[in-house]
KEKE-3310 file (N, C-alpha, C; in steps of 0.2 Angstrom, whole numbers, plus 5000, padded with zeros to 4 digits):
npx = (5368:5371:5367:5354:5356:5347:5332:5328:5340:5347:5342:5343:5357:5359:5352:5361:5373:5367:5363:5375:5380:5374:5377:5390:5388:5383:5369:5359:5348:5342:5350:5348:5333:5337:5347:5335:5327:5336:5339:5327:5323:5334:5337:5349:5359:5375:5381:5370:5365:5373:5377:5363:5364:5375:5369:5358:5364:5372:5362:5356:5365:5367:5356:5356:5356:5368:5373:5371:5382:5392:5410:5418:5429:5443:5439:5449:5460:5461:5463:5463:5451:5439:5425:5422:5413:5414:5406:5399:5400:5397:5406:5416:5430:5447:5457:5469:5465:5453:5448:5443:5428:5413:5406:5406:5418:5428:5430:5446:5443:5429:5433:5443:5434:5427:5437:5441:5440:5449:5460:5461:5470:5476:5485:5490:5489:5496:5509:5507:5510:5524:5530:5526:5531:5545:5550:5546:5551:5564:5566:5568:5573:5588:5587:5587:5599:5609:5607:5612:5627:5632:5629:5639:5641:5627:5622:5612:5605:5595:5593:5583:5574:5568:5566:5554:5545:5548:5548:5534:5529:5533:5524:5511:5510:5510:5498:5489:5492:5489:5474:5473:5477:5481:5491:5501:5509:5506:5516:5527:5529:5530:5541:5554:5555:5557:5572:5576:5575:5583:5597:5596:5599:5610:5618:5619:5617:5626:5627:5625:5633:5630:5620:5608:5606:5603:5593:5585:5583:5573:5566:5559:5555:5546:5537:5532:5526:5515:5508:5501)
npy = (4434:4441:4435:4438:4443:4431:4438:4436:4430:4440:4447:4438:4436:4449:4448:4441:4449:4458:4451:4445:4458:4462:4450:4456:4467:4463:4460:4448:4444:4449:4447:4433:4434:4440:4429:4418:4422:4424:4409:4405:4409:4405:4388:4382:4391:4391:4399:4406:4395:4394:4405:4405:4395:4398:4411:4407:4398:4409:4415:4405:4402:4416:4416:4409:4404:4412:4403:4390:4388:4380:4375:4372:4362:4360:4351:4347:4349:4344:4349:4362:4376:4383:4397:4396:4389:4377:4386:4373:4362:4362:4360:4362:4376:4378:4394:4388:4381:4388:4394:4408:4410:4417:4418:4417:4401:4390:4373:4363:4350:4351:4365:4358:4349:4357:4364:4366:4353:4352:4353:4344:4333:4314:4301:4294:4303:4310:4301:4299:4311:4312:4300:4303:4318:4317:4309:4314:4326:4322:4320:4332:4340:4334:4338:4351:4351:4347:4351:4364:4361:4365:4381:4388:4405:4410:4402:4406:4416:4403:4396:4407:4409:4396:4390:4392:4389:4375:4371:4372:4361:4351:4353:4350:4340:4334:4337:4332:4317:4318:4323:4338:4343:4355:4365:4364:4350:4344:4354:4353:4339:4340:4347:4342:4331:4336:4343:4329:4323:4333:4330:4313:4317:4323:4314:4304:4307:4318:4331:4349:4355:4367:4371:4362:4365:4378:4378:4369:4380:4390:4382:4373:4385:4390:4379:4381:4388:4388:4378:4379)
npz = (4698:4713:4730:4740:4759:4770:4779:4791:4795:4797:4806:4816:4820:4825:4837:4842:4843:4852:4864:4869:4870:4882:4890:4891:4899:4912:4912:4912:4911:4900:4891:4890:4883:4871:4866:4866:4858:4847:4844:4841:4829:4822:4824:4822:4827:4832:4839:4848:4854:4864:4868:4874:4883:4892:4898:4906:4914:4920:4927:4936:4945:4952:4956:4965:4982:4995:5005:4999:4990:4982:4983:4966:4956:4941:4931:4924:4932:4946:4960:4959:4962:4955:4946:4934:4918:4905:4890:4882:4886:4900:4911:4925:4923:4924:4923:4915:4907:4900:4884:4876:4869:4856:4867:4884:4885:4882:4884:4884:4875:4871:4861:4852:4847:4840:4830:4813:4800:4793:4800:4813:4815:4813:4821:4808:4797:4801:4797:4785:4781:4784:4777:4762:4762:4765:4756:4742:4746:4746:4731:4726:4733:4731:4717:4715:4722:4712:4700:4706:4708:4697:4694:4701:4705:4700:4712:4720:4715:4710:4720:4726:4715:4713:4725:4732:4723:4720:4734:4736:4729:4737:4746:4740:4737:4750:4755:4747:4750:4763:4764:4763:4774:4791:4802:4817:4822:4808:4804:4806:4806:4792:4790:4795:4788:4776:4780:4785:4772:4764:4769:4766:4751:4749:4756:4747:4732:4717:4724:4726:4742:4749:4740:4746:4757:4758:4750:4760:4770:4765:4758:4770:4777:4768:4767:4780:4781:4772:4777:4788)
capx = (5365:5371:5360:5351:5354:5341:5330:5330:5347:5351:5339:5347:5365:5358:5350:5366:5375:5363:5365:5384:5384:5371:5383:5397:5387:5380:5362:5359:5340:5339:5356:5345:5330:5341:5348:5330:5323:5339:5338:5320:5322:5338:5339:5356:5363:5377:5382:5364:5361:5380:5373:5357:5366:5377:5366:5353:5367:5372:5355:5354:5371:5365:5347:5357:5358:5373:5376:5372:5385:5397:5415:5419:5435:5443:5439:5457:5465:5455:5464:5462:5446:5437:5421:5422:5412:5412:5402:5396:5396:5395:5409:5420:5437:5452:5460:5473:5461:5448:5447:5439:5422:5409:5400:5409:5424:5427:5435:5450:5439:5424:5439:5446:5428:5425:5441:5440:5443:5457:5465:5458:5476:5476:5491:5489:5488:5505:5513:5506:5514:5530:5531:5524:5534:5553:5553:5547:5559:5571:5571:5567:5581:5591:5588:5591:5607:5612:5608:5616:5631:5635:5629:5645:5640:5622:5618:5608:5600:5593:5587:5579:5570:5565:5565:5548:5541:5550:5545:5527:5529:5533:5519:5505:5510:5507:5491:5487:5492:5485:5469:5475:5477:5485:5492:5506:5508:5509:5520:5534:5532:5533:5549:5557:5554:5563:5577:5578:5577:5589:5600:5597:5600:5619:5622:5618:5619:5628:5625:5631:5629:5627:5613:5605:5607:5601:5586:5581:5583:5570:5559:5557:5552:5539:5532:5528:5520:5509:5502:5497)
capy = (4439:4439:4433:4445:4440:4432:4443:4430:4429:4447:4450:4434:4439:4457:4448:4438:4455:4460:4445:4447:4464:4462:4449:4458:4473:4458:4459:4440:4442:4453:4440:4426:4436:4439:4422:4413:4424:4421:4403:4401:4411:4401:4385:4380:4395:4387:4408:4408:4392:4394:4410:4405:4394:4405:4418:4404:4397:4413:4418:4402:4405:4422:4414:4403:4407:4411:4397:4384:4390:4376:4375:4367:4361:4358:4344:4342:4349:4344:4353:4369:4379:4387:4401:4397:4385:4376:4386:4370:4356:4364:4358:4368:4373:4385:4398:4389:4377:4388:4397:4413:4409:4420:4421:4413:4399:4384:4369:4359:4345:4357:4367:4353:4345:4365:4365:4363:4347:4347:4354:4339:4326:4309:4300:4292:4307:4312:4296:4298:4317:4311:4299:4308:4323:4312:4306:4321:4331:4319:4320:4339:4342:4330:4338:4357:4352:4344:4357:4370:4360:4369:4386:4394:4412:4411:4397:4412:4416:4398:4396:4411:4412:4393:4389:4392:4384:4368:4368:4370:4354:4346:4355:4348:4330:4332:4339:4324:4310:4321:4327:4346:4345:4360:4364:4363:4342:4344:4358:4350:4334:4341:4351:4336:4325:4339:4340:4321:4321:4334:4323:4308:4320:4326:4306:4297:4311:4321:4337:4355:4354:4375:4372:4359:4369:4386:4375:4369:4387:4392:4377:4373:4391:4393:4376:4378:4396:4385:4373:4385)
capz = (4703:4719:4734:4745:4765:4774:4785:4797:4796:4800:4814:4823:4821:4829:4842:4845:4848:4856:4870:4871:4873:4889:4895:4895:4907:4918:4910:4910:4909:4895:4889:4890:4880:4866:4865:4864:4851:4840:4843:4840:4825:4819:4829:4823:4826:4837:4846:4849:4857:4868:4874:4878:4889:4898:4901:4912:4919:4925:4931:4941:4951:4955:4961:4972:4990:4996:5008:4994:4986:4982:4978:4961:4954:4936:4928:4922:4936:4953:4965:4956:4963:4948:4945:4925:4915:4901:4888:4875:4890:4908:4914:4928:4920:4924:4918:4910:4900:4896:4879:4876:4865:4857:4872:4888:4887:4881:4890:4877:4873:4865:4856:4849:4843:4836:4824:4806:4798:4790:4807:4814:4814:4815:4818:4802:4793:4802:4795:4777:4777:4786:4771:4755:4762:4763:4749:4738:4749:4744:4725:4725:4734:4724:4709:4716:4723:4706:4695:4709:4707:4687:4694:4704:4707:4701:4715:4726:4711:4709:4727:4729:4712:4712:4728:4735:4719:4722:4742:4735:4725:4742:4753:4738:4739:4759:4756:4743:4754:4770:4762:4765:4786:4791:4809:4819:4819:4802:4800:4810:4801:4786:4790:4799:4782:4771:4785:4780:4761:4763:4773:4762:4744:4752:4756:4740:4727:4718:4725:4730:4748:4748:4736:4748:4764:4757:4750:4766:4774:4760:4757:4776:4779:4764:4769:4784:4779:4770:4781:4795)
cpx = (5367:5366:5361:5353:5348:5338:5331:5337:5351:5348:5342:5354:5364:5356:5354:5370:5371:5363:5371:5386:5380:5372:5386:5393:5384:5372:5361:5350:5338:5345:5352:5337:5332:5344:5341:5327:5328:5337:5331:5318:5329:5342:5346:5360:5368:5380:5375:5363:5368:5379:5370:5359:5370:5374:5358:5357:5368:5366:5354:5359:5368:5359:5350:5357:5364:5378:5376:5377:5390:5406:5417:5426:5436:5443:5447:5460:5462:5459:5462:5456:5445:5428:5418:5419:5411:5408:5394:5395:5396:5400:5415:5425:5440:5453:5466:5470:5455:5450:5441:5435:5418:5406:5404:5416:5423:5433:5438:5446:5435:5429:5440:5439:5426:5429:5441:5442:5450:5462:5465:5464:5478:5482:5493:5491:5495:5509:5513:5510:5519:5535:5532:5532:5543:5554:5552:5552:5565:5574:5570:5574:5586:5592:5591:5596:5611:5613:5612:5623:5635:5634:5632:5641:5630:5617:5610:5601:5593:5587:5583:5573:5566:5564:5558:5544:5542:5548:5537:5523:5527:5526:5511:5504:5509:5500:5486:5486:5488:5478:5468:5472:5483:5486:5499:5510:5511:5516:5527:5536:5534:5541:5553:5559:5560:5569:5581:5581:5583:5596:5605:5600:5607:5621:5623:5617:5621:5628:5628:5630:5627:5620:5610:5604:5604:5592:5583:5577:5576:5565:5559:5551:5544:5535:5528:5524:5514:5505:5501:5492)
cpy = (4437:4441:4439:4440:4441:4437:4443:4429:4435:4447:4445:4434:4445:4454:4446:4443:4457:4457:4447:4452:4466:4457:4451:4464:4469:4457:4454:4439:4445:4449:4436:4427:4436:4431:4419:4417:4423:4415:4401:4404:4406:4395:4381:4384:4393:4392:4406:4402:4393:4401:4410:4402:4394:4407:4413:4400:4402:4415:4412:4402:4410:4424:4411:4407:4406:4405:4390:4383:4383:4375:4370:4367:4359:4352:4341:4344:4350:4347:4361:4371:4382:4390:4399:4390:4384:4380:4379:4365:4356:4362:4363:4367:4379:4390:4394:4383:4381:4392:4403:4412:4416:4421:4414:4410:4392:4379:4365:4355:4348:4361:4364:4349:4352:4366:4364:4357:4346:4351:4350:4335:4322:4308:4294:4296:4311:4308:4296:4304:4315:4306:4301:4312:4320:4309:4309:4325:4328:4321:4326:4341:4338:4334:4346:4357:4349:4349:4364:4368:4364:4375:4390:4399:4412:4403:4400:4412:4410:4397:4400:4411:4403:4386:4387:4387:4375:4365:4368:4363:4348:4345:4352:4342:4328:4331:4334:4321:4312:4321:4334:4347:4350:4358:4361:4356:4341:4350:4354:4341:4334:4344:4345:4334:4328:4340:4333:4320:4325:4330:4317:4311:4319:4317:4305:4301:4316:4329:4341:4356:4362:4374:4369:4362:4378:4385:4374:4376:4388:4386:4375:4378:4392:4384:4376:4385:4394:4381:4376:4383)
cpz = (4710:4724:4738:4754:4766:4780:4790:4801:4801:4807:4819:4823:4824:4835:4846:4846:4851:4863:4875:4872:4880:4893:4896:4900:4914:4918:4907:4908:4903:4889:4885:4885:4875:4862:4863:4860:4845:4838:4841:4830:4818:4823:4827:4823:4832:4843:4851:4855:4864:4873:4880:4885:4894:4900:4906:4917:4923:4932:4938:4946:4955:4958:4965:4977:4991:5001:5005:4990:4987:4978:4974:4959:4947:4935:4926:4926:4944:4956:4965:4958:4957:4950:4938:4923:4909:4896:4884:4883:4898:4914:4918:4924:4924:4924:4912:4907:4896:4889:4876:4869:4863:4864:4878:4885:4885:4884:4881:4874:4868:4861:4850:4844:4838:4830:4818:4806:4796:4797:4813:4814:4817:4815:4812:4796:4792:4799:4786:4775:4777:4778:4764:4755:4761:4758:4743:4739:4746:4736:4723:4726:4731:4718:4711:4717:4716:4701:4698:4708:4701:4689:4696:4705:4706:4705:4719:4720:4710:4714:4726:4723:4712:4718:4731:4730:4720:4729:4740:4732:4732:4745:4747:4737:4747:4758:4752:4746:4762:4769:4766:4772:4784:4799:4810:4819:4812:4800:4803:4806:4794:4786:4794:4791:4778:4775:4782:4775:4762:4763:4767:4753:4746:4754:4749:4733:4725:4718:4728:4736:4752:4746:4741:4755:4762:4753:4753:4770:4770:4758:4763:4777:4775:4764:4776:4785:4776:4772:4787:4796)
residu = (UNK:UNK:UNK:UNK:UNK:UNK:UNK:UNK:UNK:UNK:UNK:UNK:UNK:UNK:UNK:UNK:UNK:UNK:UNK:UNK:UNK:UNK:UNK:UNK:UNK:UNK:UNK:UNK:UNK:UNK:UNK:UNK:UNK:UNK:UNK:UNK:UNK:UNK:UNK:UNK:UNK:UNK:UNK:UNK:UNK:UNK:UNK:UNK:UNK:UNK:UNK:UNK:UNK:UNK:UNK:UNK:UNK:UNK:UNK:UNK:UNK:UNK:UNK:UNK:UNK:UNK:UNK:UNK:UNK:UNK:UNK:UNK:UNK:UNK:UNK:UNK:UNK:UNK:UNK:UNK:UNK:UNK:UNK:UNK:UNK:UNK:UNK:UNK:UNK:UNK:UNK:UNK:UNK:UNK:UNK:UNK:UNK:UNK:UNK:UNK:UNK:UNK:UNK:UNK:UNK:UNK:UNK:UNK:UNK:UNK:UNK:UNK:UNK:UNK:UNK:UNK:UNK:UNK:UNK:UNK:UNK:UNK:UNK:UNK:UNK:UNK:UNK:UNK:UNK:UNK:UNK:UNK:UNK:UNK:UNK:UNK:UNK:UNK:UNK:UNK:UNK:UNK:UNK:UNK:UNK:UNK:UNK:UNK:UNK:UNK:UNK:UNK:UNK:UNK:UNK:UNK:UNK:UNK:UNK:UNK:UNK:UNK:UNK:UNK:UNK:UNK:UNK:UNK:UNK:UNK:UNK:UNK:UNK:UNK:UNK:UNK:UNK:UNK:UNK:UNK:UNK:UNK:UNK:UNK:UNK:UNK:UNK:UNK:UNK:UNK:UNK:UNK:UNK:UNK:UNK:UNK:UNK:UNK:UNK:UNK:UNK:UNK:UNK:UNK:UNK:UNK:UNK:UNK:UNK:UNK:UNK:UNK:UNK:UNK:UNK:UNK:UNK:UNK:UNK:UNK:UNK:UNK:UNK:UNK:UNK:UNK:UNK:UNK)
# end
């Protein structure tokens, strides 16, 4: 039987649009009324409490007097003058560090602490794919350029039908030794590593070096479609 949403649920997700769409017309009082009824109704709603504190920050700039007004700068680029903060920690930021959140902006720091986990990479994790991945890439590709060497005409055939299966072999020993990180870090080490094993296959065996270059083309590509 599938579950019914909570009530609770619905009305504080309405309330959070309801928030965000009386920040976007510059209605911070009626903002900051939505916000604190989501949150009281679902206090880890993380929009809800990110809102809340938007919409009183705003309110208290807009209670400042003008003459108190003080010029703030970015925290990672102190020259730069800025208007923009932080939604999650308050901190002035740019334009070219913020990131557009549910509700306001987030500086790289909170982004980065925001991201899933397995997008999350250590450089440990970059060392275990760089490995994993070189040394499966090694004997996969080995074994495709071995067997493409007997196939003359139906080499294309080979790649293109057993290709992608073979780059999947590579990209789930990453994900093993990685515990499934995705992301750019990883996508480059993995395609690097297969590069290598390639490499190292066309050195030390014996291999068709068409088959091994037409594999790359083709397991590069569908790995790093898969670690996005």
């Amino acid at each position: 039987m599938a579950e019914t949403q909570s009530p609770v649920s619905d009305e504080a997700r309405g309330l959070v649009r309801a928030g965000q769409a009386a920040m976007r017309v510059g209605d911070y009082e009626a903002a900051r009324t939505a916000f604190e009824r989501a949150a009281a109704l679902e206090p880890n709603n993380q929009e809800a409490r990110d809102g809340l504190r938007e919409a009183q920050r705003r309110l208290q700039q807009a209670q400042r007097p003008a003459a108190e007004e003080q010029v703030e700068y970015c925290y990672r680029h102190p020259n730069v003058e800025t208007a923009l903060h932080c939604t999650a920690c308050g901190r002035p930021i740019c334009a070219r560090c913020s990131t557009p959140a549910a509700v306001g902006q987030l500086c790289p720091e909170c982004r980065r602490g925001r991201r899933p986990i397995n997008y999350q990479v250590a450089p440990l994790d970059l060392i275990k794919g760089a490995l994993v991945g070189l040394v499966v890439a090694t004997l996969v590709t080995a074994l495709v350029g071995f067997i493409g060497a007997f196939l003359g005409l139906f080499l294309f055939l080979l790649i293109f039908a057993i290709g992608p299966a073979a780059a999947e072999i590579i990209v789930r020993s990453v994900e093993w030794a990685t515990g499934n990180k995705r992301g750019r870090p990883i996508q480059i080490t993995v395609g690097t590593a297969m590069v290598l094993g390639g490499v190292l296959a066309y050195l030390f065996a014996p291999v068709n070096p068409l088959a091994v270059l037409l594999f790359l083309l083709v397991g590069v590509s569908t790995a790093v479609a898969r670690l996005r």
